[in-house]
N, C-alpha and C positions, 0 to 999 in steps of 0.2 A: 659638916653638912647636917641640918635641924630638919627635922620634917615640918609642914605649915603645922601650925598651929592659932587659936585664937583664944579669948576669954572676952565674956560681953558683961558689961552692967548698966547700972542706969543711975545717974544723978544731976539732980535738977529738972528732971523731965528731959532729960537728953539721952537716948540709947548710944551706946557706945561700945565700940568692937576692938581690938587693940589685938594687931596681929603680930605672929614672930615666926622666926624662924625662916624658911626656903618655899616662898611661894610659887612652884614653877608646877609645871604637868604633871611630873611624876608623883608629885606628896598632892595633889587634890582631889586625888578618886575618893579616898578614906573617910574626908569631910565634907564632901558637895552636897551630899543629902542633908547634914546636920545643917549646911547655910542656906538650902533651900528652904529651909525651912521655917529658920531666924529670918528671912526674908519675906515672911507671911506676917512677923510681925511687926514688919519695920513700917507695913504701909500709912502714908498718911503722919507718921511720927517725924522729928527730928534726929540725924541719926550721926553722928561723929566715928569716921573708921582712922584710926591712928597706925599708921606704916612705918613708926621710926623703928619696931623691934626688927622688921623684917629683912633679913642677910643679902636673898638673892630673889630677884625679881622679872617674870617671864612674862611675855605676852597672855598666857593664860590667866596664872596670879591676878594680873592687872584685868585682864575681862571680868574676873569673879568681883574683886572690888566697886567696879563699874557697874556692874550688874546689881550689888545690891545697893549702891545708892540710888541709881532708877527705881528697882523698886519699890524702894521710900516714896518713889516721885520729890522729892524736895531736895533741893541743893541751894542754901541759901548760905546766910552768915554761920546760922548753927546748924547745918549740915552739909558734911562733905566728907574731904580725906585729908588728913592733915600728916604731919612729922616726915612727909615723902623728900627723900634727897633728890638731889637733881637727875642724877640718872633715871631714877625710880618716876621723877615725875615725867621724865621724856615719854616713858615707857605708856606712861598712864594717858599723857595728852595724844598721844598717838593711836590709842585702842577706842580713847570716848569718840570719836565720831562714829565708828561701826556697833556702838552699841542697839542705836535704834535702826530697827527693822527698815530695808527697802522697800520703798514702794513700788508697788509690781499693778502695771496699768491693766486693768482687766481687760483678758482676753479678744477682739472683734469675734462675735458669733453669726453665723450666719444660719436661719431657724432652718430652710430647707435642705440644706449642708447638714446640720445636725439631723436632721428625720431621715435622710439617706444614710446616715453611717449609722443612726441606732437600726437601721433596718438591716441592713449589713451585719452587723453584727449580730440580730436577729437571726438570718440566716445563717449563718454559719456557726451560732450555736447549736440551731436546729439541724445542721449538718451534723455536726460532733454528738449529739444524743442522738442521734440516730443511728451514727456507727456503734455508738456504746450498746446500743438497746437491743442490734443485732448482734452484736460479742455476746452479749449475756443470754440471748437466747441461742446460739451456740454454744454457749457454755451449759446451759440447760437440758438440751437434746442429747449433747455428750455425755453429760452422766445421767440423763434417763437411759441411753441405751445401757452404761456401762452395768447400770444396776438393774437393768433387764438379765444380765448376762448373770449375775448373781440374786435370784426373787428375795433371798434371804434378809438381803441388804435394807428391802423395800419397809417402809417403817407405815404400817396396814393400820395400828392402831392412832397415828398423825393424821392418816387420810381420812378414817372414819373421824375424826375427832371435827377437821379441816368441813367435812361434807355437813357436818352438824350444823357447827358454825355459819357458815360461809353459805349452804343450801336448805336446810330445814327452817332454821332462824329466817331466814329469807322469804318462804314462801311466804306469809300472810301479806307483807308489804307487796310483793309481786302479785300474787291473785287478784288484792286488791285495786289497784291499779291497774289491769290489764282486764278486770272486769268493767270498771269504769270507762275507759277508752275504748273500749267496745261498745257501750250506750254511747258516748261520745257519738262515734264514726255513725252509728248508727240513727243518731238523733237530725246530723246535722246532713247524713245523705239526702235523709226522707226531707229534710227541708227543701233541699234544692230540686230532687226529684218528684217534687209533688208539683213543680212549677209545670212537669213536660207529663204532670199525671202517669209517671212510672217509678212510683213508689215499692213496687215489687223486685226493684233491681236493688232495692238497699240491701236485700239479702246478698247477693252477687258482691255488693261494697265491702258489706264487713267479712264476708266469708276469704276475700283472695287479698283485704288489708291486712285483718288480722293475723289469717293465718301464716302471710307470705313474708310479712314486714314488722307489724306494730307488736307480734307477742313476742318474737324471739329479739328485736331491737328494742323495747322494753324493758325483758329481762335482765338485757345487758346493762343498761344505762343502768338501771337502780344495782343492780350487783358490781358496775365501776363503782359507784359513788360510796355502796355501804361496804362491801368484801375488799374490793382494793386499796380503799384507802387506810382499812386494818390493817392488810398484809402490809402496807408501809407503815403504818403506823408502829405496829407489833415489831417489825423488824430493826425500824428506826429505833426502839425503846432499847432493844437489843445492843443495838450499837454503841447508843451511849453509855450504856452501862458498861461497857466491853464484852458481854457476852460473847458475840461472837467471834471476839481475838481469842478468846477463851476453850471455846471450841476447837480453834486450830491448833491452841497449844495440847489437848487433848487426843490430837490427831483425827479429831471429823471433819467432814468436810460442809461448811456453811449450806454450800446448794442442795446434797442430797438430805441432811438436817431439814432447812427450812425452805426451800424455795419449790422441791420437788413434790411434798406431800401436799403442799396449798396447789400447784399446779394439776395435778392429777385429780384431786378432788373437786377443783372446779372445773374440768374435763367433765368428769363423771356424771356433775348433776346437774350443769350447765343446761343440758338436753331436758331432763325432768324440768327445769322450770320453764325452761319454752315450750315444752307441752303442756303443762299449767296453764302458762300464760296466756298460748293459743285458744286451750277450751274454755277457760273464764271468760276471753274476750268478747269467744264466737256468743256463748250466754250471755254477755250483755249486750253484743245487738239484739238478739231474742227476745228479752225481756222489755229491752222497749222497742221492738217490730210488734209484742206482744199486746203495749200497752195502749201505743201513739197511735199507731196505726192499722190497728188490726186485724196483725196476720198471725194468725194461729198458730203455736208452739208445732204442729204436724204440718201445719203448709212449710214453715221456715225449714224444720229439719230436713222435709221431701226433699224441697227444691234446695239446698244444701247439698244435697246427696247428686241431685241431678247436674248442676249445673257447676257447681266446682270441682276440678280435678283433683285427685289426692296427688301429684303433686306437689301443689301447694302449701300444702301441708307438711311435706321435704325436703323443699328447701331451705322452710324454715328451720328445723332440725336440723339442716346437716348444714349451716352456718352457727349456731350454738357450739361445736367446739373450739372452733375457733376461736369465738369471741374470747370463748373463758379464757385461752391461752394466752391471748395478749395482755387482759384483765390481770391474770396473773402473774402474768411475766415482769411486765410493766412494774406493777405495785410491789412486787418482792426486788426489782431493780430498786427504784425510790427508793427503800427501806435500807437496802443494801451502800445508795450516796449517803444518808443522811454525816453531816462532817460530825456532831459529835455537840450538839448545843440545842435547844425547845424551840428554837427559835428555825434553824436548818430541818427539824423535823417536821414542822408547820409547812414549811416551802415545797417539800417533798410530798406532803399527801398531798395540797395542792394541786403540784404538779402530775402526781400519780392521776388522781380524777379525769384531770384535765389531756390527759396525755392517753390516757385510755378510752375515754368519749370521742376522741380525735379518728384514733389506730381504726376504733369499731367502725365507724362513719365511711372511712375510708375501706375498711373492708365489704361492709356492706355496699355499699355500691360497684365496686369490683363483682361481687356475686351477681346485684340484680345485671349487669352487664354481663358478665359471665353465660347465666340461666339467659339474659336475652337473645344473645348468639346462638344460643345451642335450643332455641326455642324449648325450653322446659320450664 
């Protein structure tokens, strides 16, 4: 028994292959790559394969042959397979009809058939990341508590580092904006209420928007978009790298590492920037009640004082931790999927943003319902 073998040349402008030995299954793993490869250059050439050296002859052998005189494309006078005995040619007439590919009738689709089951499957992926998203923030809670139980554990200089990032960086973008949407609310009340000539209630508009809704849902949206998508970004980077397989072979634990001290810190200053954001905003209706329509910087703060409840003021705060929690929960999950490619890291902040804009919305609403049953 010969293993396959072959030797190729060229004369007259004729490519030429001349096999020997035992072309069967077993001896063609060694060279399939080398005749893939000779078959990149046979295209479009004349190509002569000669089979008389060859002993013993399989169905496979005979596929490989077949295969590269296809992809010459040319089977003419001066190309083909020659020196095959008749056994060897039985083998060979027998394989050429299955070399070219089946035609496979495309599919009948039906467009509303297909929008139901991509929906479908929509849901129930949105099913499956929601179980996940609640695992991991159980997984989160459990070692906040476990590392309550030990302060030591608590890593104080991540947090502050986290609150820097994540909440100092942050305020100008927040201020700013939550100063402007405060003119905003306040521009466009006084429009409408100059029609019923009670322009004095824009106070009353921006005072229970701002404070109730637009500062601390403000804060959140821009701290999704710029904090969380870090935390997945930074976490993702991680992953690809291996660091955090790295970590565990060191014996840390990824969550209280990295999930715990972003968590906590955006707890922490969460609050601060909805207070920001509140009193920026409530000053930019001011300044234009101040400008447009001239109500006094002492009439607006009076009737401020008089006519909204601090309250309001409350609620918006004591829905800020929350936010931050999902915010970061969220984004250090994402970080945590990323599979390990720039391409899966991209999908993941993505979906980070977009999965945390969603959670907040739906939290906030739950609250104003919440605060509306309990009339507070």
């Amino acid at each position: 028994m010969r293993p396959a073998a072959y030797t190729t040349d060229l004369k007259g402008g004729i490519l030429r292959l001349v096999a020997s030995g035992d072309w069967v299954a077993r001896h063609l793993g060694p060279i399939d790559g080398d005749l893939r490869a000779f078959e990149d250059d046979t295209v479009g050439r004349d190509l002569l394969i000669d089979i008389s050296g060859v002993d013993r002859l399989d169905t496979a052998g005979a596929m490989v042959f077949e295969r590269i005189i296809a992809a010459c494309g040319r089977r003419t006078a001066r190309s083909g397979i020659i020196g095959a005995s008749d056994a060897h040619q039985l083998v060979l007439d027998n394989v050429r009809p299955h070399i070219n590919p089946c035609e496979v009738e495309p599919a009948a689709r039906n467009a509303f058939v297909m929008m139901v089951n991509r929906l479908g499957r929509g849901v129930l992926e949105g099913y499956y990341t929601a179980v996940e998203v609640l695992n991991f923030i159980g997984l989160t809670l459990s070692t906040f508590v476990r590392v309550m139980r030990d302060p030591k554990r608590l890593r104080m200089t991540s947090i502050v580092h986290h609150m820097e990032e994540a909440g100092i960086d942050a305020m100008p973008i927040v201020g700013l904006m939550s100063f402007l949407i405060g003119a905003v609310v306040a521009f466009m009340g006084a429009k409408i209420l100059r029609l019923f000539n009670a322009e004095v209630f824009t106070v009353e508009l921006v005072g229970i928007s701002v404070l109730r809704e637009f500062g601390v849902l403000l804060s959140a949206i821009l701290v999704a978009g710029r904090s969380g998508s870090a935390f997945t970004a930074a976490i993702g980077t991680m992953k690809i790298r291996e660091e955090i397989d790295a970590l565990r072979a060191l014996g840390l634990d990824p969550i209280e590492v990295l999930v715990l001290p972003r968590t906590i810190a955006l707890i922490i200053f969460m609050p601060i920037l909805a207070f920001m954001a509140a009193v920026l905003g409530v000053i930019g209706g001011g300044v234009v009640a101040a400008t447009a329509m001239e109500i006094s910087p002492a009439f607006f703060v009076g009737r401020l004082q008089d006519t909204i409840a601090l309250s309001n003021f409350w609620v918006g705060l004591i829905k800020a931790p929350f936010f931050a929690f999902v915010i970061a929960v969220i984004g250090c999950y994402q970080g945590m999927e990323v599979a390990g490619s720039s391409e899966s890291l991209g999908q993941r902040t993505t979906l980070s943003v977009v999965q945390s804009l969603f959670v907040v919305i739906i939290l906030d609403a739950f609250f104003a319902m919440f605060f509306l049953e309990i009339d507070y």
